[in-house]
VOBA-1610 file (N, C-alpha, C; in pm, whole numbers, padded with zeros to 5 digits, always signed):
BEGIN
Unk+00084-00119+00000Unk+00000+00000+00000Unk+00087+00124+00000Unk+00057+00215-00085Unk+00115+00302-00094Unk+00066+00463-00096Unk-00037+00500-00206Unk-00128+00592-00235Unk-00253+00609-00136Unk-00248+00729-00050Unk-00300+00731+00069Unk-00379+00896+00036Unk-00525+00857+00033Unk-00564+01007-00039Unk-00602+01067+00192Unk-00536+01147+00170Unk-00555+01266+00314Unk-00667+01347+00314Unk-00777+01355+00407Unk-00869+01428+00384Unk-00884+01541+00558Unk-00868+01632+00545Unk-00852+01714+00654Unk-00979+01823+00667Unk-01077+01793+00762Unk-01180+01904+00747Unk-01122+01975+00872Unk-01103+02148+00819Unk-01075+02206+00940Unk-01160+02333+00949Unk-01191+02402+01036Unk-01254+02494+01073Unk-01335+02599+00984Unk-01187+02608+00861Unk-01284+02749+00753Unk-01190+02697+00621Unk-01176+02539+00651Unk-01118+02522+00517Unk-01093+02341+00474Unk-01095+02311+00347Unk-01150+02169+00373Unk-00971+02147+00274Unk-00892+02026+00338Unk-00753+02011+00249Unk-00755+01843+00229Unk-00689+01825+00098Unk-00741+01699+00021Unk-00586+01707-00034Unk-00519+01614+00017Unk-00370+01577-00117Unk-00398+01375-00110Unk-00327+01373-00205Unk-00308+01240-00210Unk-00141+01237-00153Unk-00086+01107-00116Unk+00022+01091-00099Unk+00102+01009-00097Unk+00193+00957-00140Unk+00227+00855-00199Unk+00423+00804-00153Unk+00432+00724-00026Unk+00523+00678+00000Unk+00624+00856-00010Unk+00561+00894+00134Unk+00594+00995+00182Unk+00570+01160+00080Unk+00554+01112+00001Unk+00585+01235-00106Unk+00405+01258-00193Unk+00412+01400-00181Unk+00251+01507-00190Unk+00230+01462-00388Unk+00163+01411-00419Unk+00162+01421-00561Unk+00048+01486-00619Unk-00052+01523-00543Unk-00142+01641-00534Unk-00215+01685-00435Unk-00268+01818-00442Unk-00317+01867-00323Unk-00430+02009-00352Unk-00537+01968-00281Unk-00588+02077-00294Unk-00684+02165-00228Unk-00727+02286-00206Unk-00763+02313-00022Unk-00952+02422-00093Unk-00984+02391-00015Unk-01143+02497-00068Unk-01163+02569+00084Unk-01164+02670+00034Unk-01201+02746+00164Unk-01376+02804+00224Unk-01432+02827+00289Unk-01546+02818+00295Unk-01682+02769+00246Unk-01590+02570+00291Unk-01684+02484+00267Unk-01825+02464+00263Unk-01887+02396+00265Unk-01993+02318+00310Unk-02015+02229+00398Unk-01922+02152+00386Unk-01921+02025+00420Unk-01894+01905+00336Unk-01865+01991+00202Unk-01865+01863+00103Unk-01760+01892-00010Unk-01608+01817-00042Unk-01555+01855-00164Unk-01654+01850-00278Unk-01598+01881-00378Unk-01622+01885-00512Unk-01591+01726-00596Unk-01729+01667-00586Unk-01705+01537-00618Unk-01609+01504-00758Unk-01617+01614-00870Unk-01524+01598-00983Unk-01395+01576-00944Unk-01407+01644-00838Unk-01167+01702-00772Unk-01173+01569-00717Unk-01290+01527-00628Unk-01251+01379-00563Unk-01187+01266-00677Unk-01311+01252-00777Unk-01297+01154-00864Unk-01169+01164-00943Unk-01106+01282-00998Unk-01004+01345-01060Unk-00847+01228-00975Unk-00871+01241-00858Unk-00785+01182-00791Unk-00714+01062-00872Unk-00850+00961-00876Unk-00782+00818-00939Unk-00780+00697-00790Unk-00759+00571-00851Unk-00761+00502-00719Unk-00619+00516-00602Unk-00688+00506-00520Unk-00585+00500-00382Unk-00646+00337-00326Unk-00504+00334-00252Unk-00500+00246-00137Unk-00582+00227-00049Unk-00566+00340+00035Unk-00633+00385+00202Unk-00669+00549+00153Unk-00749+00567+00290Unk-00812+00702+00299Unk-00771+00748+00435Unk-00672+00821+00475Unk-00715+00933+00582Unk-00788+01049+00645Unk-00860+01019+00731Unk-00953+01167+00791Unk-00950+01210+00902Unk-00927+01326+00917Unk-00852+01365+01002Unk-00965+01463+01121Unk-00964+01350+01227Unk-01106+01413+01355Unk-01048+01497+01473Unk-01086+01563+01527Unk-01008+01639+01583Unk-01054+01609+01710Unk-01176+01560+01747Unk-01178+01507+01882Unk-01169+01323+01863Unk-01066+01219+01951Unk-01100+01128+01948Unk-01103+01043+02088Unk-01116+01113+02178Unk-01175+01067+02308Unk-01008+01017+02341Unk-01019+00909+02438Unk-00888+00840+02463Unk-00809+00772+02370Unk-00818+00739+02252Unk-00743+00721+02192Unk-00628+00712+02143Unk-00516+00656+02190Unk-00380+00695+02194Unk-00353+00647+02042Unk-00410+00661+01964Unk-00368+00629+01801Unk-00448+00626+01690Unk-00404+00633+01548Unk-00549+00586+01471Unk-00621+00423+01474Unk-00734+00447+01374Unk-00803+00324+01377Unk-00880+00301+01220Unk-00870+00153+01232Unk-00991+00156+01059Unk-01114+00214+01131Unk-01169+00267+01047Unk-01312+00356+01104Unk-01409+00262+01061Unk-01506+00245+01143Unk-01637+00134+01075Unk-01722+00196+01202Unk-01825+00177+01128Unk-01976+00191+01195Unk-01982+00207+01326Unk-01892+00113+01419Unk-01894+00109+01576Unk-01821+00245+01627Unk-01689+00227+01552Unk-01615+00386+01537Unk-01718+00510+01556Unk-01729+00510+01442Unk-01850+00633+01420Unk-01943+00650+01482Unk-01983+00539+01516Unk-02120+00610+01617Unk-02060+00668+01795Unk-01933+00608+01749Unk-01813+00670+01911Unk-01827+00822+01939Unk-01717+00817+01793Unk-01743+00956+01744Unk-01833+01021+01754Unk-01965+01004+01721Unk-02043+01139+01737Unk-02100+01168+01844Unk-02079+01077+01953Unk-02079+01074+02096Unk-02008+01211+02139Unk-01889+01250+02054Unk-01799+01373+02120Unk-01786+01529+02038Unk-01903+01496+01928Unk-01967+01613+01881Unk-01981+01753+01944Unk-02042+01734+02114Unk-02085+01835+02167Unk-01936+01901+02201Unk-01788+01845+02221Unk-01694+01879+02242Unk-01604+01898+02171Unk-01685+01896+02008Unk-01628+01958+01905Unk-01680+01983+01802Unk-01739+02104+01839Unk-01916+02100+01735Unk-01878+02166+01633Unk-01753+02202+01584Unk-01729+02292+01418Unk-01665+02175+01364Unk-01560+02130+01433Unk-01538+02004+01322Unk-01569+01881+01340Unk-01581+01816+01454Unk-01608+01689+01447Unk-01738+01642+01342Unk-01836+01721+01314Unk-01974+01682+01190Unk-01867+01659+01101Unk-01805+01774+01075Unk-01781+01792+00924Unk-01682+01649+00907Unk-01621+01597+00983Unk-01561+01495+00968Unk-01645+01339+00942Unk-01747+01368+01032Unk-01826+01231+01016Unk-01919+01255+00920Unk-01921+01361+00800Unk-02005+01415+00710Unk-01964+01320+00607Unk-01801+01386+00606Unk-01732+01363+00493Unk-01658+01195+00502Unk-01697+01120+00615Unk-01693+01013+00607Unk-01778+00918+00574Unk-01908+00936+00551Unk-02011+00910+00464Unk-01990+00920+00324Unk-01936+01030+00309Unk-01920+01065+00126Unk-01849+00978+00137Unk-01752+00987+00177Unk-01597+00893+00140Unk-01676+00741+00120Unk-01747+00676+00140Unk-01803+00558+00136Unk-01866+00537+00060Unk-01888+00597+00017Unk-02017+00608-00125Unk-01929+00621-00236Unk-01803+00714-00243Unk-01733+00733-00334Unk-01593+00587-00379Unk-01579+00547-00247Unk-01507+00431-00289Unk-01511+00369-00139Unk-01616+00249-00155Unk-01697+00169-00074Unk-01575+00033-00053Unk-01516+00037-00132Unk-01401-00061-00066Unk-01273-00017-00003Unk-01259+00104-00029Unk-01129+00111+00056Unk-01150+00164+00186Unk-01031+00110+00263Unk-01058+00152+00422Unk-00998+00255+00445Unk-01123+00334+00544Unk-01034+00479+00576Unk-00997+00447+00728Unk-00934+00551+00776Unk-00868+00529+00867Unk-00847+00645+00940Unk-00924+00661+01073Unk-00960+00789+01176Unk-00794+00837+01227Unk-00760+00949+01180Unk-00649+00995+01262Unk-00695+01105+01364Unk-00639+01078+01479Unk-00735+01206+01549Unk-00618+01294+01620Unk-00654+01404+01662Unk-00532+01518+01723Unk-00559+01522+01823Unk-00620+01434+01881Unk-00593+01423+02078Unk-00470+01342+02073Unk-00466+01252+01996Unk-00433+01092+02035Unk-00267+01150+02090Unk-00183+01290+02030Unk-00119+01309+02062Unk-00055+01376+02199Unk-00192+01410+02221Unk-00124+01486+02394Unk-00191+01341+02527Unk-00237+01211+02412Unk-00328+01123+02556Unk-00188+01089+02684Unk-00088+01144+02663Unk+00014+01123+02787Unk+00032+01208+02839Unk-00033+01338+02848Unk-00044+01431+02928Unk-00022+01377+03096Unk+00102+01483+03178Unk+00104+01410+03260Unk+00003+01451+03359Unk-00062+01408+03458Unk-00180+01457+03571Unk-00197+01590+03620Unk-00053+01621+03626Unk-00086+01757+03681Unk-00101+01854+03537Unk-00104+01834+03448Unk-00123+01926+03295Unk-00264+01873+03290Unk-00315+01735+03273Unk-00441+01715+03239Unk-00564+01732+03345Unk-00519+01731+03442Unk-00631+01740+03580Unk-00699+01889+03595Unk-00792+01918+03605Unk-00869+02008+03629Unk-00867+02009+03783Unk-00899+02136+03876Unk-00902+02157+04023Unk-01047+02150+03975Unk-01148+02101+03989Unk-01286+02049+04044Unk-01349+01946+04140Unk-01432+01935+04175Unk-01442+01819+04256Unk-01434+01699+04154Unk-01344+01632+04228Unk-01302+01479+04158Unk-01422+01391+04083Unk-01549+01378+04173Unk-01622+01336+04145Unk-01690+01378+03976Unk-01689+01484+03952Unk-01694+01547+03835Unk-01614+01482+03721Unk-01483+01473+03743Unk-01423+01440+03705Unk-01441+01285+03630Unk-01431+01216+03710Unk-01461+01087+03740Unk-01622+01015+03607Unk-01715+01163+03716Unk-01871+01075+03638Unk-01848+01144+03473Unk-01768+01238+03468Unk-01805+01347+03334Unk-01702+01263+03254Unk-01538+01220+03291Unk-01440+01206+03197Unk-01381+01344+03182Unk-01416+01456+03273Unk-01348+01606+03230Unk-01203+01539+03265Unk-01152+01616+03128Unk-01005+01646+03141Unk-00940+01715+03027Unk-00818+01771+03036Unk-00762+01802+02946Unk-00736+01764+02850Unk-00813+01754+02675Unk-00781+01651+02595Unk-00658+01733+02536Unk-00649+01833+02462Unk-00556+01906+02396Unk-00588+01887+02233Unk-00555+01975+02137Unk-00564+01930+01994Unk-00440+01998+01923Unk-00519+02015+01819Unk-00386+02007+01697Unk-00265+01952+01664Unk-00288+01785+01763Unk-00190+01731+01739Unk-00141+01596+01644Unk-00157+01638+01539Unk-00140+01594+01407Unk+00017+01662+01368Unk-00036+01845+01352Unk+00054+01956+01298Unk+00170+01886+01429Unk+00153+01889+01560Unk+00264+01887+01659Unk+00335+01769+01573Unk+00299+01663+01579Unk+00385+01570+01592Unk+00426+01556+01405Unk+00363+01633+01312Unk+00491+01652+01238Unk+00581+01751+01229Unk+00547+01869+01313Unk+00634+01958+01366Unk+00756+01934+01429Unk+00752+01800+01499Unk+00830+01748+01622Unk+00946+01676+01501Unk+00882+01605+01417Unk+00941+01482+01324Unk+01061+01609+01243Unk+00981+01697+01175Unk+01058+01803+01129Unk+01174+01882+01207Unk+01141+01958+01296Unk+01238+01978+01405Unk+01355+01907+01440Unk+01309+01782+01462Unk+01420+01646+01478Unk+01531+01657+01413Unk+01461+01651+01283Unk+01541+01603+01191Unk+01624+01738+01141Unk+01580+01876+01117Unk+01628+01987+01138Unk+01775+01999+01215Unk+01726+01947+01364Unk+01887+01991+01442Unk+01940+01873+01506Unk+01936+01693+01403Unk+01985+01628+01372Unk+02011+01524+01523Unk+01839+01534+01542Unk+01825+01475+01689Unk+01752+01350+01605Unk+01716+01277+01732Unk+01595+01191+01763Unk+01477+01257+01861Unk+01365+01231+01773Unk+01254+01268+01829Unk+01249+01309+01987Unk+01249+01216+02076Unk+01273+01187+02213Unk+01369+01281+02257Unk+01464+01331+02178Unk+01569+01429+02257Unk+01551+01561+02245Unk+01432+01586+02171Unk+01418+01734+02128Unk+01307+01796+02247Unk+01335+01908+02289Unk+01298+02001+02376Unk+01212+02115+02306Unk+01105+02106+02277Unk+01044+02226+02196Unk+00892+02289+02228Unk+00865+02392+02176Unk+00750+02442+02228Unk+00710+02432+02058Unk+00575+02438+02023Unk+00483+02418+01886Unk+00371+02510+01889Unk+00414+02618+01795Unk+00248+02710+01840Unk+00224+02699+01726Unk+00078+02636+01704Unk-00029+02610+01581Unk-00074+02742+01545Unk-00078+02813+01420Unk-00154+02925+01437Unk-00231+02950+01258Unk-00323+02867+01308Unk-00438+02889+01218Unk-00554+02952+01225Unk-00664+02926+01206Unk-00780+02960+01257Unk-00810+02920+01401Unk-00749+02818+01410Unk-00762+02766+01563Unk-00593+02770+01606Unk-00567+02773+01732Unk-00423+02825+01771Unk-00372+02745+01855Unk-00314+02724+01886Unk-00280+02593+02008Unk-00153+02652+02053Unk-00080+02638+02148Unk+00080+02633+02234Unk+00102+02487+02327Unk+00173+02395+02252Unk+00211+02286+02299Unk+00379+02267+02355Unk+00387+02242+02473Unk+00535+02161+02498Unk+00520+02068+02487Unk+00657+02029+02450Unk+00697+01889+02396Unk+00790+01814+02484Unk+00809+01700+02503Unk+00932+01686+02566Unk+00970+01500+02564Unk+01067+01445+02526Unk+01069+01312+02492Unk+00992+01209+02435Unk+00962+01329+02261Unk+00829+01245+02198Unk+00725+01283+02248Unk+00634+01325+02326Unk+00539+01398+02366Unk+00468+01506+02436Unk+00342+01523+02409Unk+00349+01653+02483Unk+00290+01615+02611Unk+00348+01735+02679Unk+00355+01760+02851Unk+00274+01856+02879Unk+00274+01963+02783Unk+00156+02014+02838Unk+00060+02150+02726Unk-00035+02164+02726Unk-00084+02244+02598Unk-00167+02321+02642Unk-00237+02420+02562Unk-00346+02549+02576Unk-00469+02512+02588Unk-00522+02461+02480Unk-00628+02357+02458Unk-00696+02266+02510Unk-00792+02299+02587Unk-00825+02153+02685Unk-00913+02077+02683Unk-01063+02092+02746Unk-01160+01970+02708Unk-01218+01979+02590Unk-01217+02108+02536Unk-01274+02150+02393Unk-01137+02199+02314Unk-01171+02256+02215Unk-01088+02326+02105Unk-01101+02471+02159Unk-01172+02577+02210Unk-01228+02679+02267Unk-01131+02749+02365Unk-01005+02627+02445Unk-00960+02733+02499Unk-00815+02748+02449Unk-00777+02847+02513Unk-00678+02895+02547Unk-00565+03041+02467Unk-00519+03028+02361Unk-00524+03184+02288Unk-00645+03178+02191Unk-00674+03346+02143Unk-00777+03404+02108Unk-00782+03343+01934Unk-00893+03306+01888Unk-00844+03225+01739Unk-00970+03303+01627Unk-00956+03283+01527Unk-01062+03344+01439Unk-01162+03411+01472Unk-01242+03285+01557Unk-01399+03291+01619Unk-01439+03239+01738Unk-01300+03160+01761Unk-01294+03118+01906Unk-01240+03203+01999Unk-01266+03198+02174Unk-01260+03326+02257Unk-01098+03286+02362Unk-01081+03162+02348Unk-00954+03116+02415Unk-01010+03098+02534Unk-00885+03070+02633Unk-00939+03101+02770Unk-01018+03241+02833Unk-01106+03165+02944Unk-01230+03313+02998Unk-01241+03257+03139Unk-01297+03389+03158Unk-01265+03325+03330Unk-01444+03229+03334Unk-01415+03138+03417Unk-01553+03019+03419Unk-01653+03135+03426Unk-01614+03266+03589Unk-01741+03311+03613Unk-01805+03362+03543Unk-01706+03468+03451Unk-01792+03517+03291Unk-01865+03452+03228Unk-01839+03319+03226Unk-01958+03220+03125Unk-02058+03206+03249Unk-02051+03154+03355Unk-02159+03180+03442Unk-02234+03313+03409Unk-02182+03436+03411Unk-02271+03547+03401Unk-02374+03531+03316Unk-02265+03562+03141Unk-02357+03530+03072Unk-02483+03418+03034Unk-02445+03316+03091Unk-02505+03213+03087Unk-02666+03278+03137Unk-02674+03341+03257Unk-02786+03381+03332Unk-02800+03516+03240Unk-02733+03522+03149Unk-02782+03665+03067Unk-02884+03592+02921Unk-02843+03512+02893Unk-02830+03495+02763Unk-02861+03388+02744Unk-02913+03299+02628Unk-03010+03171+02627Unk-02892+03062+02550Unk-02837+02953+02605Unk-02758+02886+02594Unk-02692+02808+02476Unk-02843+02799+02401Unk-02754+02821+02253Unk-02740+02950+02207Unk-02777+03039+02227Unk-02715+03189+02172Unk-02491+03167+02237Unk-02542+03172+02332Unk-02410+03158+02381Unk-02341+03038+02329Unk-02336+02914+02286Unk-02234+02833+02263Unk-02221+02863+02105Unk-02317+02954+02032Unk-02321+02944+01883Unk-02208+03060+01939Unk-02216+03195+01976Unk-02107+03294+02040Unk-01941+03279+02047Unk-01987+03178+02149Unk-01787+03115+02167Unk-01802+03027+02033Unk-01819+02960+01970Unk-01780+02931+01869Unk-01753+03005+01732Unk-01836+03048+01722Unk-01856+03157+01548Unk-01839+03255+01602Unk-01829+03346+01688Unk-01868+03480+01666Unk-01756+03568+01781Unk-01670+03502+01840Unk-01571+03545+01942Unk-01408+03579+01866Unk-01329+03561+01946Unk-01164+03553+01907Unk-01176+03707+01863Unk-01096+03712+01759Unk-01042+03805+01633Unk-01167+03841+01566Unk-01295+03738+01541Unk-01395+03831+01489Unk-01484+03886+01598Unk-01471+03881+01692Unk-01573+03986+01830Unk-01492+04039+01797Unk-01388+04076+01851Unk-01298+04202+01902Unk-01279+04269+01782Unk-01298+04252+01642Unk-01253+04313+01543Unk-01369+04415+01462Unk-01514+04314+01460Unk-01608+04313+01375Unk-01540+04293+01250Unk-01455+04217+01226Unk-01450+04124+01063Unk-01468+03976+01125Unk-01472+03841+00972Unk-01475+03749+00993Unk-01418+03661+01074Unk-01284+03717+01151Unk-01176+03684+01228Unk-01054+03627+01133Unk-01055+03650+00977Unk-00928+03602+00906Unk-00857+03704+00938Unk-00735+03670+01033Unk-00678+03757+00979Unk-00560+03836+00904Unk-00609+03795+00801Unk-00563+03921+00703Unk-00698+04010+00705Unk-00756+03991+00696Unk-00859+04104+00712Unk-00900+04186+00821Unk-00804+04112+00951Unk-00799+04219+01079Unk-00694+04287+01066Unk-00587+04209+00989Unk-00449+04317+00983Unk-00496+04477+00884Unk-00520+04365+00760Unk-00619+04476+00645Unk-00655+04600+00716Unk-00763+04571+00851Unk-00843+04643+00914Unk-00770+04756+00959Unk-00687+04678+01016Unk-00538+04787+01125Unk-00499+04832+01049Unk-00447+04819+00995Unk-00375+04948+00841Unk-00451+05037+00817Unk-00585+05013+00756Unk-00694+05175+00755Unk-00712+05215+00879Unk-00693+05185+01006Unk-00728+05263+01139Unk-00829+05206+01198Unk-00857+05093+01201Unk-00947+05043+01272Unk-00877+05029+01407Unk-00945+05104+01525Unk-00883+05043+01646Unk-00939+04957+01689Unk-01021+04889+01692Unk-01092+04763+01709Unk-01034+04667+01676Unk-00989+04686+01556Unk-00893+04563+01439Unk-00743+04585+01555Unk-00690+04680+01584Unk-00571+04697+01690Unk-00568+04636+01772Unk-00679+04670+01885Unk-00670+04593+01984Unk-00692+04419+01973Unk-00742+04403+01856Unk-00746+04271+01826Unk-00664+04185+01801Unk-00563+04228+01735Unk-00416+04197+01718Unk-00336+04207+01857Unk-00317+04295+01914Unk-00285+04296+02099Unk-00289+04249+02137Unk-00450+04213+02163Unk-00450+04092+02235Unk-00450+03973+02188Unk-00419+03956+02077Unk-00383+03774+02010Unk-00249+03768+02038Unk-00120+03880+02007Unk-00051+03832+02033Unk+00005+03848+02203Unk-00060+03949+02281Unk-00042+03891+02414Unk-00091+03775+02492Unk-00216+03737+02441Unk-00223+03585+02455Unk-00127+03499+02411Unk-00059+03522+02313Unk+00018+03413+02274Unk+00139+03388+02317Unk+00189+03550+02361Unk+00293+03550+02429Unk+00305+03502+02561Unk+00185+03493+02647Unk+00183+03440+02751Unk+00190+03264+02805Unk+00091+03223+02684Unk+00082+03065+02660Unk+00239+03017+02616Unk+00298+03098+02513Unk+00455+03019+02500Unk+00534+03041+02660Unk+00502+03150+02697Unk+00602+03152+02829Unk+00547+03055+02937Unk+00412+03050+02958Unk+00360+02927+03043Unk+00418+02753+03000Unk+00435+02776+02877Unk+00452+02635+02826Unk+00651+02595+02863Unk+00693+02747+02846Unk+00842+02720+02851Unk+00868+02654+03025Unk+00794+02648+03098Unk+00784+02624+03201Unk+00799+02464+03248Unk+00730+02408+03134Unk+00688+02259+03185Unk+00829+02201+03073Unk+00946+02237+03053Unk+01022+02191+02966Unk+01151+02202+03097Unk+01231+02099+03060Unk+01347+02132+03086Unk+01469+02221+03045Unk+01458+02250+02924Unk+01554+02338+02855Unk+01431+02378+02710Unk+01495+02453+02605Unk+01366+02459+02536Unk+01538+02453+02404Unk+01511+02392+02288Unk+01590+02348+02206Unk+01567+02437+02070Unk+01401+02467+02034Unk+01339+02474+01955Unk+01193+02595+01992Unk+01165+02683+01936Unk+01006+02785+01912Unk+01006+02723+01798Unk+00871+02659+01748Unk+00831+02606+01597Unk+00695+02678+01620Unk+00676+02764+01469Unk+00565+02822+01434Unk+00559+02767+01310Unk+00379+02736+01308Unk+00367+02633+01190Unk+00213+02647+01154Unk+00151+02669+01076Unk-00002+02703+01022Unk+00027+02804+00943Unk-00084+02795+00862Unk-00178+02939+00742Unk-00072+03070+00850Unk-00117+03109+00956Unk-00046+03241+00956Unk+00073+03272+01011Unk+00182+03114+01082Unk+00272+03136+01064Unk+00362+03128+00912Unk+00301+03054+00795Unk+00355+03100+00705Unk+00328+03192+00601Unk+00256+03259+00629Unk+00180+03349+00548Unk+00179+03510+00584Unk+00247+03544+00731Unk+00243+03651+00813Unk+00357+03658+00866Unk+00470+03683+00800Unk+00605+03734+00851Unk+00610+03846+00921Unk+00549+03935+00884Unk+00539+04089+00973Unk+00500+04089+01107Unk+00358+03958+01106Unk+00273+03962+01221Unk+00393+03879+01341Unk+00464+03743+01273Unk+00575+03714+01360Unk+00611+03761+01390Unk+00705+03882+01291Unk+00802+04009+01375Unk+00763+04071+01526Unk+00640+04057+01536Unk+00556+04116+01631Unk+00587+04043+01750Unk+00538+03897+01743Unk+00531+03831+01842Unk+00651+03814+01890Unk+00768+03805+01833Unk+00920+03790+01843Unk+00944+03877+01963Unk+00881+03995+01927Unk+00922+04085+02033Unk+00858+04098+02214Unk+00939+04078+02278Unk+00912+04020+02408Unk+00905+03928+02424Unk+01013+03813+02359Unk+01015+03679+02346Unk+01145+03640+02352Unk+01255+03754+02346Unk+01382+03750+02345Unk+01420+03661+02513Unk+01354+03632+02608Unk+01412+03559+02709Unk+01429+03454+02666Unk+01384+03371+02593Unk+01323+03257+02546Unk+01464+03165+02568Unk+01531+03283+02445Unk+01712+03218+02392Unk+01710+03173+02286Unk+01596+03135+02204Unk+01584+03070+02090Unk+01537+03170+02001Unk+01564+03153+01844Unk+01444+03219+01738Unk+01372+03160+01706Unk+01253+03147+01668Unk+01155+03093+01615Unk+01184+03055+01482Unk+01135+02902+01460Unk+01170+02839+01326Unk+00994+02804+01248Unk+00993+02874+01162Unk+00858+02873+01053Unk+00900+02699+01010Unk+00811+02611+00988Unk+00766+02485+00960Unk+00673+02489+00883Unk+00614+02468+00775Unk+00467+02428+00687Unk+00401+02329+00796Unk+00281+02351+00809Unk+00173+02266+00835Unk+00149+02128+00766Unk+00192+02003+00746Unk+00174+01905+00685Unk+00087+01778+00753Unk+00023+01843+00785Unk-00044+01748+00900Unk-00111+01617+00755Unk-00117+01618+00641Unk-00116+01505+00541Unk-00049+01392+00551Unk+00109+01471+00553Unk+00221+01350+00530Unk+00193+01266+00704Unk+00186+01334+00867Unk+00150+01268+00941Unk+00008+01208+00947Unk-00077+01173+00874Unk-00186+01138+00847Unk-00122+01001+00728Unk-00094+01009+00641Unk-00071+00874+00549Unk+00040+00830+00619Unk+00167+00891+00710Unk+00242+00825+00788Unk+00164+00697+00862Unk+00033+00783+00965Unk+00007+00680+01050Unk-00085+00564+00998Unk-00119+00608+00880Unk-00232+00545+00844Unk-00158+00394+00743Unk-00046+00434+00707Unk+00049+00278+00609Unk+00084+00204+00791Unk+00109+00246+00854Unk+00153+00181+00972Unk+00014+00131+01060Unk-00066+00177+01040Unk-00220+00138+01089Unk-00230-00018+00997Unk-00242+00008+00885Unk-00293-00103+00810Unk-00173-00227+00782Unk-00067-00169+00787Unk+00077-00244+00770Unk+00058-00376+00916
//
């Protein structure tokens, strides 16, 4: 097996390469999906092997799996704890079945990488019992991008995985700050949902609980969870969509709204890398890696600054969360 078509539904953008014994032989990304590629671009493909899809919540899972029926109905068990992408994933795993009913796809999920979180990173201060009857805990995400961030890095400053010391800030539509430390992460931003921790498109990051208590007694509870999802981050604070290039856009004509929006993304962010430099023993590596770390050199320049304790510069990485997706998925079926 070789030809491994990658299917990635993410937040405000749907990415499709095929891949073939490590190497991209096409690829192609639609931005303000549906929920559904373009069945011509699918078919265009040609036959593959295996199918990767890439879920972003997968409960305990310390790895992928062939996905079948029992799978899936797991999955949508954890919907409510990841209500922008987890559908779109079990959407497009339906199509995928209809479109080629014999090949096996294969669930990669971005918890599976922080499930060694150690107790004191994953434990919540609540009453235990909570804990216990709910399953609350720290799942963490975007760890697909980490752990080919980590593979990259490695190999960069001519380590083994396990010896590299690094911090990983995801910065897409959704944002993450992960430490790393002997092959895994120790500790991240991100916790029982995708929702917390820095400020992201449309997501609000971390808030203090009692604020959601307030509003909660303000405001009718799906108004509020549609809120922190769609309508917070970079697009509250901005009034644009929360892309931003179109908050930077904003800041350039004088929007101070669009200003302070940028402020505070990157003082959130600056704070989460310095919290994270914490749970490391030495730090080897800053890897910035997503849509706006490679796409926003200026906006880096920014964050760079007040980051100089660190000791390190920040190293830009592409997002390939594909090639770790047909990685795990020839070793799934192998």
């Amino acid at each position: 097996m070789s030809r491994v078509l990658t299917v990635n539904p993410g937040s405000s953008s749907l990415k499709v390469s095929v891949v073939d014994a490590g190497t991209t032989l096409g690829e192609w990304a639609e931005s303000d999906w549906d929920g559904m590629p373009d069945p011509a671009e699918v078919e265009a493909v040609g036959p593959v092997d295996a199918i990767a899809v890439r879920f972003v919540h997968g409960g305990d899972r310390t790895g992928p799996v062939v996905l079948d029926e029992a799978v899936a109905q797991d999955l949508r068990r954890l919907v409510p704890m990841a209500p922008i992408h987890q559908p779109r994933s079990l959407s497009m795993v339906r199509a995928l079945r209809n479109w080629w009913p014999d090949v096996p796809i294969v669930a990669c999920f971005d918890t599976s990488f922080h499930t060694g979180l150690p107790p004191a990173a994953s434990t919540y201060p609540i009453p235990v019992e909570w804990t216990r009857k709910f399953g609350v805990r720290r799942y963490g995400f975007h760890g697909l991008s980490c752990a080919n961030a980590l593979r990259t890095t490695a190999e960069t400053l001519g380590r083994r995985a396990g010896e590299v010391a690094m911090i990983c800030c995801h910065l897409g539509s959704g944002v993450s700050v992960t430490a790393i430390d002997g092959g895994r992460s120790v500790d991240t931003s991100m916790g029982f949902t995708p929702l917390d921790g820095v400020p992201m498109a449309t997501r609000p990051g971390a808030l203090d609980p009692g604020l959601l208590l307030y509003l909660a007694r303000e405001i009718p509870l799906e108004a509020l969870e549609d809120g922190l999802n769609h309508h917070s981050g970079l697009a509250g604070l901005s009034g644009t969509n929360g892309d931003l290039r179109e908050v930077l856009a904003a800041r350039a004509q004088g929007s101070a709204d669009a200003d302070v929006a940028v402020r505070v993304y990157l003082h959130r962010l600056r704070r989460e890398i310095a919290a994270a430099r914490t749970s490391l023993p030495r730090l080897d590596a800053l890897v910035l890696t997503g849509g706006v770390a490679e796409h926003q050199p200026g906006l880096l320049d920014e964050l760079a600054t007040g980051l100089e304790f660190l000791g390190v510069d920040p190293i830009v990485t592409p997002a390939r969360e594909d090639l770790e997706m047909a990685r795990q998925t020839e070793e799934t079926l192998n």
